[in-house]
MARMARTI-343774 format. One record per residue: x, y, z of N, C-alpha, C in turn. Coordinates in steps of 0.02 Angstrom, whole numbers. Layout:
<bados>
BADO   n_px   n_py   n_pz  ca_px  ca_py  ca_pz   c_px   c_py   c_pz
BADO      X      Y      Z      X      Y      Z      X      Y      Z
...
</bados>
This chain:
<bados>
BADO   n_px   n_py   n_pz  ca_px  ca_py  ca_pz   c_px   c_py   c_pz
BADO    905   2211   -155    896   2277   -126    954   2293    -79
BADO    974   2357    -77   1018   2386    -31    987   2394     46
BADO    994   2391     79   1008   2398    162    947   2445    170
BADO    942   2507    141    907   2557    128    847   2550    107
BADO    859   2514     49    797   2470     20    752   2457     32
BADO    783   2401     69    756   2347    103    699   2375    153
BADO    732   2423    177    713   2477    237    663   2487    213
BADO    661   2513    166    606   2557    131    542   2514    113
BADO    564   2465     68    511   2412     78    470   2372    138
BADO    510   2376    183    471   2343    249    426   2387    266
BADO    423   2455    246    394   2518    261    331   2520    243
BADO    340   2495    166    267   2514    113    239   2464    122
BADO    253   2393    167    226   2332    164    185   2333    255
BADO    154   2297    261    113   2273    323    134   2232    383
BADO    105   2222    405    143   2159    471    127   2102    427
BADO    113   2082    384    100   2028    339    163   2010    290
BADO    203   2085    294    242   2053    251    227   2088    184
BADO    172   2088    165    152   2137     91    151   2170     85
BADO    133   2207     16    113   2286      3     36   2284     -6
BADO     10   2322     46    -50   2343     46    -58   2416     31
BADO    -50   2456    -27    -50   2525    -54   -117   2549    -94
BADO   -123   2611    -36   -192   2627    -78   -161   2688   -123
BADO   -174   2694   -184   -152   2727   -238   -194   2769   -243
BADO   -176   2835   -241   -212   2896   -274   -172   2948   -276
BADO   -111   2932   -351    -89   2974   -367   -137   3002   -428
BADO   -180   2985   -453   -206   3008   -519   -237   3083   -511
BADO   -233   3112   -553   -269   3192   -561   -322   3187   -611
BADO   -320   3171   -663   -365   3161   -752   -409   3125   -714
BADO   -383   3048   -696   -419   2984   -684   -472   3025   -629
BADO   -440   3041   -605   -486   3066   -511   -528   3123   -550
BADO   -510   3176   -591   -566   3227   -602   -623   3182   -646
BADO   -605   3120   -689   -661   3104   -727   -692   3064   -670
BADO   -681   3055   -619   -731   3005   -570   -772   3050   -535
BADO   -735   3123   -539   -765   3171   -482   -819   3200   -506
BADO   -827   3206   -602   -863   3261   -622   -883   3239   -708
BADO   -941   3248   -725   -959   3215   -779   -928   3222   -854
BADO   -953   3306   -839   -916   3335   -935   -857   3347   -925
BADO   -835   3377   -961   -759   3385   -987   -752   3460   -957
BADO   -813   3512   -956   -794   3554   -929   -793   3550   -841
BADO   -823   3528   -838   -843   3519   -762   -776   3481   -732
BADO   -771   3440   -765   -687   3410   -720   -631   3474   -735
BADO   -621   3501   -800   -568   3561   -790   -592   3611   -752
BADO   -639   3612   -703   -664   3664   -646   -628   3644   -583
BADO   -598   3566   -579   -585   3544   -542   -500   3544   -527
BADO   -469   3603   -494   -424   3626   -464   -381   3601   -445
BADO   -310   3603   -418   -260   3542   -388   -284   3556   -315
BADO   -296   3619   -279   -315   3608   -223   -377   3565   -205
BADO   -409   3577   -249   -492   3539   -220   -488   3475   -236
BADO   -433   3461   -271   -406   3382   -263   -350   3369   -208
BADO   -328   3405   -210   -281   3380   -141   -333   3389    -79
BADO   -385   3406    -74   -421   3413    -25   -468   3331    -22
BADO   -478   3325    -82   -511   3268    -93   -465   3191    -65
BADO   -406   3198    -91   -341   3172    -93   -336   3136      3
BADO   -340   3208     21   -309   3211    102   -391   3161    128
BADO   -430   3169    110   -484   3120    142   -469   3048    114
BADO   -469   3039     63   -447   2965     27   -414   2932     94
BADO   -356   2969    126   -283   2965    152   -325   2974    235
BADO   -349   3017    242   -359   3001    301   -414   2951    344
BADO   -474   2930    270   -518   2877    284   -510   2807    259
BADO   -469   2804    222   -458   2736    186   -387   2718    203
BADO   -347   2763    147   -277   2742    170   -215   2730    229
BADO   -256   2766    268   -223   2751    356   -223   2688    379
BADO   -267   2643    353   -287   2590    350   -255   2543    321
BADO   -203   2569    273   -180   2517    240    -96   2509    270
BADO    -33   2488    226     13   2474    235     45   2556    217
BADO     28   2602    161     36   2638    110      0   2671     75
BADO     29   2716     57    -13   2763     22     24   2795    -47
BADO     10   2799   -100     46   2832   -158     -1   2888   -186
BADO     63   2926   -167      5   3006   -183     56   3057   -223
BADO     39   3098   -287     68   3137   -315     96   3201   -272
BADO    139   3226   -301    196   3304   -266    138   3370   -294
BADO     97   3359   -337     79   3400   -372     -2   3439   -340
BADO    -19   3388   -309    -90   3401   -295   -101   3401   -194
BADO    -55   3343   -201    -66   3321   -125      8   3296    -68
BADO     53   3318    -85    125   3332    -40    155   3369    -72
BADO    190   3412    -10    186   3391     80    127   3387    112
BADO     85   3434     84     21   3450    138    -26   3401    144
BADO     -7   3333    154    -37   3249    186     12   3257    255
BADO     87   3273    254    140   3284    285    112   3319    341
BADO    122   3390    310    128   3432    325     64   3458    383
BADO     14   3436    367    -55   3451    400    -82   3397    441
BADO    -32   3335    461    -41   3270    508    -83   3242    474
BADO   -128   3256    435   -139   3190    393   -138   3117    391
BADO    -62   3119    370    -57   3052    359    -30   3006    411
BADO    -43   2956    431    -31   2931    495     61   2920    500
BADO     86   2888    566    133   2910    590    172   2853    535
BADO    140   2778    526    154   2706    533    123   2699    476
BADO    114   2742    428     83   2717    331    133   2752    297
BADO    182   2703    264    223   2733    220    195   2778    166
BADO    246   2794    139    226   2877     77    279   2868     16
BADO    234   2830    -34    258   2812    -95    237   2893   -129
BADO    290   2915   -170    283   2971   -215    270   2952   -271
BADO    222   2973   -331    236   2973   -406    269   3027   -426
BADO    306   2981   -476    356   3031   -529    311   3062   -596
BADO    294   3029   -609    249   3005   -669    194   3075   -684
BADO    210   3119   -730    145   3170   -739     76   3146   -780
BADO     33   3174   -767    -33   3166   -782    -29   3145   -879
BADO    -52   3097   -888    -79   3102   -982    -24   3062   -998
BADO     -5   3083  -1059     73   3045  -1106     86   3121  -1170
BADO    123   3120  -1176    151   3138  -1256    139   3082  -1313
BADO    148   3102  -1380    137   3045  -1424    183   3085  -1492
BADO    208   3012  -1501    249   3046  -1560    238   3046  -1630
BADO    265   3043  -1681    236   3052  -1752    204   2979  -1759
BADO    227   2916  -1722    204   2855  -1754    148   2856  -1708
BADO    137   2858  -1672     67   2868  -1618     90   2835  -1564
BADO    164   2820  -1550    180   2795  -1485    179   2853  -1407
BADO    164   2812  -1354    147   2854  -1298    224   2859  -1269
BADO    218   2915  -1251    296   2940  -1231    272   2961  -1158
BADO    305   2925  -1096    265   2944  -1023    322   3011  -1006
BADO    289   3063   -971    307   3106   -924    317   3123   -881
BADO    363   3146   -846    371   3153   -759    360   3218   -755
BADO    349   3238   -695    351   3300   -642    395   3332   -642
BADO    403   3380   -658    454   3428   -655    464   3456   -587
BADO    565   3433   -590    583   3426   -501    555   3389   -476
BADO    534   3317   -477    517   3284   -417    558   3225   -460
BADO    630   3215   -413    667   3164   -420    698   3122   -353
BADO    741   3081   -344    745   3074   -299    761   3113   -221
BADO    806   3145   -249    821   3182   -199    757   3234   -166
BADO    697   3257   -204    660   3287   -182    608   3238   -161
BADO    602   3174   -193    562   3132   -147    585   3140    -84
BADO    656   3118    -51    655   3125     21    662   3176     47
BADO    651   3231     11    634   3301     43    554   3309     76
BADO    559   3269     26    451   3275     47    437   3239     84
BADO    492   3192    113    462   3155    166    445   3091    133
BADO    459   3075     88    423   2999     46    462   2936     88
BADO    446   2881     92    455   2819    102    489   2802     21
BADO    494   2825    -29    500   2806    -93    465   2828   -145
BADO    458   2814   -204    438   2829   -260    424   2783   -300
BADO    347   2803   -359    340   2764   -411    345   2787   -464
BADO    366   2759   -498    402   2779   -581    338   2742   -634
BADO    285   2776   -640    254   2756   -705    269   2744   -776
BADO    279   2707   -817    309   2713   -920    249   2666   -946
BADO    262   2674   -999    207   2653  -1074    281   2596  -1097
BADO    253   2554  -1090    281   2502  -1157    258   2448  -1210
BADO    283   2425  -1263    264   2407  -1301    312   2350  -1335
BADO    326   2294  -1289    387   2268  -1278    385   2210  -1356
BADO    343   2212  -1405    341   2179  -1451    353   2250  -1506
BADO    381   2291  -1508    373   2362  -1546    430   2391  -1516
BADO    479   2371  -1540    557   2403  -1510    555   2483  -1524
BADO    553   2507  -1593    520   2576  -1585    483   2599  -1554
BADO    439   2594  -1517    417   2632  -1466    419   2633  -1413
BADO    491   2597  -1404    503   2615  -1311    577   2646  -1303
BADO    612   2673  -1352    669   2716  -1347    662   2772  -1308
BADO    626   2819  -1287    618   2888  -1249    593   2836  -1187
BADO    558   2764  -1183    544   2765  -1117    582   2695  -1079
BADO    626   2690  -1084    672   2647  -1094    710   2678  -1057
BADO    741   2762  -1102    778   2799  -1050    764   2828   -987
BADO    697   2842   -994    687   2872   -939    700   2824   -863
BADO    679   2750   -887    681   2695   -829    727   2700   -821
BADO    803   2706   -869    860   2692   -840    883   2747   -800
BADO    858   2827   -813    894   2851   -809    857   2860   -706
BADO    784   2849   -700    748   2833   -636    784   2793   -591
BADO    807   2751   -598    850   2692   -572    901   2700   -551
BADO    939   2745   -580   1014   2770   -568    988   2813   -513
BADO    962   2867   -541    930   2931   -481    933   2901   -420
BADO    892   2867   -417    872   2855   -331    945   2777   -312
BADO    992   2745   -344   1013   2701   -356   1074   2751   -307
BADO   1059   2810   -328   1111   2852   -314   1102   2911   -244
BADO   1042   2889   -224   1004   2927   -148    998   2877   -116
BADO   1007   2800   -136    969   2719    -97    925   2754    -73
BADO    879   2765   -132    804   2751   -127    770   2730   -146
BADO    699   2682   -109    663   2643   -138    617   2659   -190
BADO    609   2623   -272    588   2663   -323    551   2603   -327
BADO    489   2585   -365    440   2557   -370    422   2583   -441
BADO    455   2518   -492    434   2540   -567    352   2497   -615
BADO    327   2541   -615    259   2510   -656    247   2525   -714
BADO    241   2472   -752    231   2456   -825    159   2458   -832
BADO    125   2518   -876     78   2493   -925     88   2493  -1003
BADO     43   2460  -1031     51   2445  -1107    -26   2487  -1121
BADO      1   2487  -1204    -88   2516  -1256    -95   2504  -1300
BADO   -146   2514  -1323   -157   2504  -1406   -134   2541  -1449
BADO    -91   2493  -1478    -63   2524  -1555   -100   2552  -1618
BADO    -88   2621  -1625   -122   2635  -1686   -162   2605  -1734
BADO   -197   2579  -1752   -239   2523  -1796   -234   2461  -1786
BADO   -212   2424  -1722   -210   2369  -1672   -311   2368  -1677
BADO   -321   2300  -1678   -396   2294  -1665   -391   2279  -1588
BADO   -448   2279  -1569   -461   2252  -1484   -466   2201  -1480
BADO   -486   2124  -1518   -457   2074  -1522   -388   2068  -1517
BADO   -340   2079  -1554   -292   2077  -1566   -255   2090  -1517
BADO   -241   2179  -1480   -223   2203  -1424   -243   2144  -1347
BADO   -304   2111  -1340   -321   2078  -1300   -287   2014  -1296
BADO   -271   1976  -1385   -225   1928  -1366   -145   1941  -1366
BADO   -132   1996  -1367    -46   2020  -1356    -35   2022  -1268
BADO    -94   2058  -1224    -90   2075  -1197    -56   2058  -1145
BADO    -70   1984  -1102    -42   1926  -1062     65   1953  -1080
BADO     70   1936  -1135    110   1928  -1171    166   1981  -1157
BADO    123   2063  -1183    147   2115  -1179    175   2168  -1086
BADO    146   2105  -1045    139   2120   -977    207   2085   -930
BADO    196   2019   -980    254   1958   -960    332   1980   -961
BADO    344   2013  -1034    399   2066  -1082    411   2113  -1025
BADO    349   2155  -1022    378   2207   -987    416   2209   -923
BADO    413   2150   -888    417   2127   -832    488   2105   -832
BADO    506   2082   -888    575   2051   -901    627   2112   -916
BADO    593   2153   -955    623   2211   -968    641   2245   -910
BADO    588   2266   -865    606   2318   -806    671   2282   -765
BADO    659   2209   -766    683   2181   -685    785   2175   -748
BADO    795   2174   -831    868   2181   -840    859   2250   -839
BADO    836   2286   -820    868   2368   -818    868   2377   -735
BADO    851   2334   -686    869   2341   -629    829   2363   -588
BADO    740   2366   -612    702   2376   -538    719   2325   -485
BADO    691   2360   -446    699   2332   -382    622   2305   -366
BADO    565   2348   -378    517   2314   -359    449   2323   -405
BADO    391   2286   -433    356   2299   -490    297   2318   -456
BADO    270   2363   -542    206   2380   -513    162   2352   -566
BADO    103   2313   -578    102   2283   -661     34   2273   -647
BADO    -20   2272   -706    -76   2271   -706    -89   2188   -697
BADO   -137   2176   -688   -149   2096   -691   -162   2060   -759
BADO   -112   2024   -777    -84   2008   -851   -137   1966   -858
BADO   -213   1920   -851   -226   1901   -890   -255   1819   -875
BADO   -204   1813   -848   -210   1718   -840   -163   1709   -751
BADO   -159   1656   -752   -148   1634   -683    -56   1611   -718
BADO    -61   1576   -768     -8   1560   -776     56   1610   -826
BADO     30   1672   -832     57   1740   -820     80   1747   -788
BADO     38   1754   -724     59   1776   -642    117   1744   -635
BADO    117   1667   -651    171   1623   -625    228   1644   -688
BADO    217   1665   -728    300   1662   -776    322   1745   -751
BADO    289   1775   -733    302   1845   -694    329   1849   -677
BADO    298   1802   -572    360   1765   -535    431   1737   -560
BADO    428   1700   -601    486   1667   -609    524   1727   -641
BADO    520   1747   -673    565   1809   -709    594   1848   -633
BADO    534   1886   -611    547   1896   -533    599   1874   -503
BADO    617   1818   -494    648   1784   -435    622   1822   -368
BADO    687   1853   -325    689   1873   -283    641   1956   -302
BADO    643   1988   -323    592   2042   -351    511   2019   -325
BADO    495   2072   -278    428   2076   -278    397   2121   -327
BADO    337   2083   -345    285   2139   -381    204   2138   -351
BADO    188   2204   -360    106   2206   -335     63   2202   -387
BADO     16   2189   -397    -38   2197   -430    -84   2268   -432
BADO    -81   2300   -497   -157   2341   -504   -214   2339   -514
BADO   -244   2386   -493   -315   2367   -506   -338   2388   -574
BADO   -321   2442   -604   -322   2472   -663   -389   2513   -684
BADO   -451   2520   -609   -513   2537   -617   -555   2490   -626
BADO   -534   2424   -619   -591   2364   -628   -623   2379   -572
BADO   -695   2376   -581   -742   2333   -501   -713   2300   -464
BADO   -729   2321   -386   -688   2277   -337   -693   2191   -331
BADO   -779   2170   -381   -769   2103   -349   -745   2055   -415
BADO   -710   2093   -466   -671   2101   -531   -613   2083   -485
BADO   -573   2141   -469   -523   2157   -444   -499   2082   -364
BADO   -553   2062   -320   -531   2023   -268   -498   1963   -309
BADO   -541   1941   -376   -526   1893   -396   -462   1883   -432
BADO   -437   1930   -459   -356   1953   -491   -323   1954   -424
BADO   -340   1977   -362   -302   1979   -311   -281   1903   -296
BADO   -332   1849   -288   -315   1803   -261   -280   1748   -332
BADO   -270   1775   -401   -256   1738   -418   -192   1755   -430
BADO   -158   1803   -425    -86   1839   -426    -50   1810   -374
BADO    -96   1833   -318    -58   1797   -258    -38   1728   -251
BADO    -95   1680   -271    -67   1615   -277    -22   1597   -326
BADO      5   1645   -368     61   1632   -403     99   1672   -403
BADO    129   1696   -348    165   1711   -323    191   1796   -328
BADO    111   1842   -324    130   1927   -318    142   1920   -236
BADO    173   1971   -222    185   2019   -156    170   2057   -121
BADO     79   2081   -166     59   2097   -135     12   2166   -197
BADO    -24   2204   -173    -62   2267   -192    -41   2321   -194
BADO    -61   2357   -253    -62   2437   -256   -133   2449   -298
BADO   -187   2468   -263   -247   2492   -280   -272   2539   -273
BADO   -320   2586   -328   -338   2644   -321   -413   2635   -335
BADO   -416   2643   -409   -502   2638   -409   -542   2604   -406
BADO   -533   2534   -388   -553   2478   -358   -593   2481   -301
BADO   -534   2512   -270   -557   2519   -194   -616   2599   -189
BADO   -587   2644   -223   -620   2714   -200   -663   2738   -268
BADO   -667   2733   -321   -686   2764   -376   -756   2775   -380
BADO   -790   2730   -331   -865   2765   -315   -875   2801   -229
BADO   -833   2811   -224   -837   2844   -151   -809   2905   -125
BADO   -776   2931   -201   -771   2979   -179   -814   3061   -218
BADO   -811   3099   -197   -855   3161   -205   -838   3232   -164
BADO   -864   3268   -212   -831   3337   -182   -875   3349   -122
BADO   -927   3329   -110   -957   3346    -42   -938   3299      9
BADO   -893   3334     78   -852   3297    107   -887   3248    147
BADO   -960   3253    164   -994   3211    207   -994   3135    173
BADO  -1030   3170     97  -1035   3111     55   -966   3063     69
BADO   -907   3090     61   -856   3076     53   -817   3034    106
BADO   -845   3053    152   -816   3024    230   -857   2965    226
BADO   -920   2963    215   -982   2915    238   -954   2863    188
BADO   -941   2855    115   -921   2819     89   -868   2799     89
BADO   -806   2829    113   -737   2787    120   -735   2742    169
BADO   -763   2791    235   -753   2732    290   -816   2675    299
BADO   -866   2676    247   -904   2626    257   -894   2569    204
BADO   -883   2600    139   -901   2542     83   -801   2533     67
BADO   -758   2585     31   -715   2583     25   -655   2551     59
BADO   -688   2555    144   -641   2523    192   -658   2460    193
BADO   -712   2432    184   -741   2382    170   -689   2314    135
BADO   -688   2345     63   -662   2318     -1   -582   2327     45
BADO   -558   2371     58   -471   2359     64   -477   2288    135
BADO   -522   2283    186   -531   2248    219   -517   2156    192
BADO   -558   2164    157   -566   2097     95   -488   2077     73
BADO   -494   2143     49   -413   2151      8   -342   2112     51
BADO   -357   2148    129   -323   2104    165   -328   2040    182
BADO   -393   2019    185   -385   1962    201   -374   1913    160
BADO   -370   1916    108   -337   1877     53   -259   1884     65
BADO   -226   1947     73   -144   1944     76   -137   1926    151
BADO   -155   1905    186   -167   1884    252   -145   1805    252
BADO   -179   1778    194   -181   1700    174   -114   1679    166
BADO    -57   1736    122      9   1731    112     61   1780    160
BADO     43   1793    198     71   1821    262    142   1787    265
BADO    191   1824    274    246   1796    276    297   1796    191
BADO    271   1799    156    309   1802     85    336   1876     58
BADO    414   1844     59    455   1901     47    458   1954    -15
</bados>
């Protein structure tokens, strides 16, 4: 990392040393937690999610090291309206809601229109996360997202700003779920190798699977930190991926529906009563496991 970097990372990380990031950049993900049918979540507005958003942030995530929140729904106005505390960094997503898909049925990821680096630190961000789809055993289907990483990397490479790239993978067109399940470890390991020769600086990666994943991760890693996702598992799903990442050597967290996906609701009482009781709870836990590795760079 550059000087800047570096900066930036000490930012999104804790007095521990880690990344403790509560994630809620999602819009889709967040309207299907908020609202049952299909019509009832498209009732559900960018404001009345950025409203939702700004409580997440002001009952849970103040609490943490970080916060990763979309340009689209919910900044500036986390910024802008004191919100967000003075001392919790402000990871941006690049990354737009859904995927494209192309004639073979590969997922083609999307960004935000105008939100690049330079408008990340307009908004006030601590940095940015760069979401992509890969499919690192399927060379055809990572050409459109391949470029986009490279071309993410340069961007902010070229503002020294801190970018935070996360790999997910999917099922291939007539892939069985056996099958997809034993690629998977595999397809997580790849991606990992892939991001860190195109030059991330720091990972964002679902929890590949096995313990001794975690560890060939690391080693690819070297000096490269990566956090762990939660990906919507149950939190006491999720503590246990925490502590087994960590002992092989992650850097730390970026969690979203783990921590909040039953706590939050459009009625703000509901909403308050459950972040700061059950939700703060679980990130509590959360710490005290990265607490155990306190000190790792």
């Amino acid at each position: 990392m550059t000087t800047a970097e570096r900066r930036g990372y000490q930012q999104i990380c804790g007095e521990n040393g880690l990344m403790m990031v509560v994630a809620c950049d999602q819009r889709g993900g967040m309207r299907k937690v908020l609202a049952d049918t299909p019509e009832a979540q498209k009732a559900i507005d960018e404001p009345t999610l950025g409203i939702v958003k700004a409580g997440i942030v002001q009952h849970l995530a103040n609490k943490a090291s970080c916060v990763l929140l979309d340009a689209v729904c919910a900044v500036p106005q986390v910024v802008d309206d004191g919100v967000l505390a003075r001392d919790t960094g402000l990871l941006i997503g690049l990354d737009a809601s859904g995927w494209d898909t192309d004639a073979n049925g590969y997922q083609i990821s999307k960004l935000v229109p105008g939100i690049d680096a330079r408008r990340v630190r307009e908004l006030g961000g601590t940095g940015a996360k760069l979401m992509v789809y890969l499919r690192p055993d399927t060379p055809d289907a990572n050409t459109v997202n391949l470029g986009i990483i490279r071309d993410c990397i340069a961007d902010f490479a070229g503002e020294d700003l801190l970018l935070v790239v996360e790999i997910l993978t999917y099922q291939l067109p007539g892939e069985s779920d056996a099958d997809y399940r034993a690629a998977f470890p595999g397809l997580i390991v790849e991606s990992a190798r892939i991001s860190v020769e195109l030059g991330a600086k720091v990972l964002k990666l679902p929890y590949p699977g096995t313990a001794e994943a975690c560890a060939e991760i690391t080693a690819i890693c070297g000096d490269i930190p990566w956090a762990v996702l939660s990906a919507g598992v149950d939190h006491s799903t999720f503590i246990g991926q925490v502590e087994t990442a960590m002992q092989n050597g992650a850097s730390g967290v970026i969690a979203g529906r783990a921590l909040w996906k039953d706590c939050i609701s459009l009625d703000q009482e509901v909403r308050r009563d459950k972040l700061e009781n059950v939700a703060s709870g679980r990130l509590r836990e959360i710490q005290g496991v990265l607490d155990q590795y306190a000190g790792r760079a």
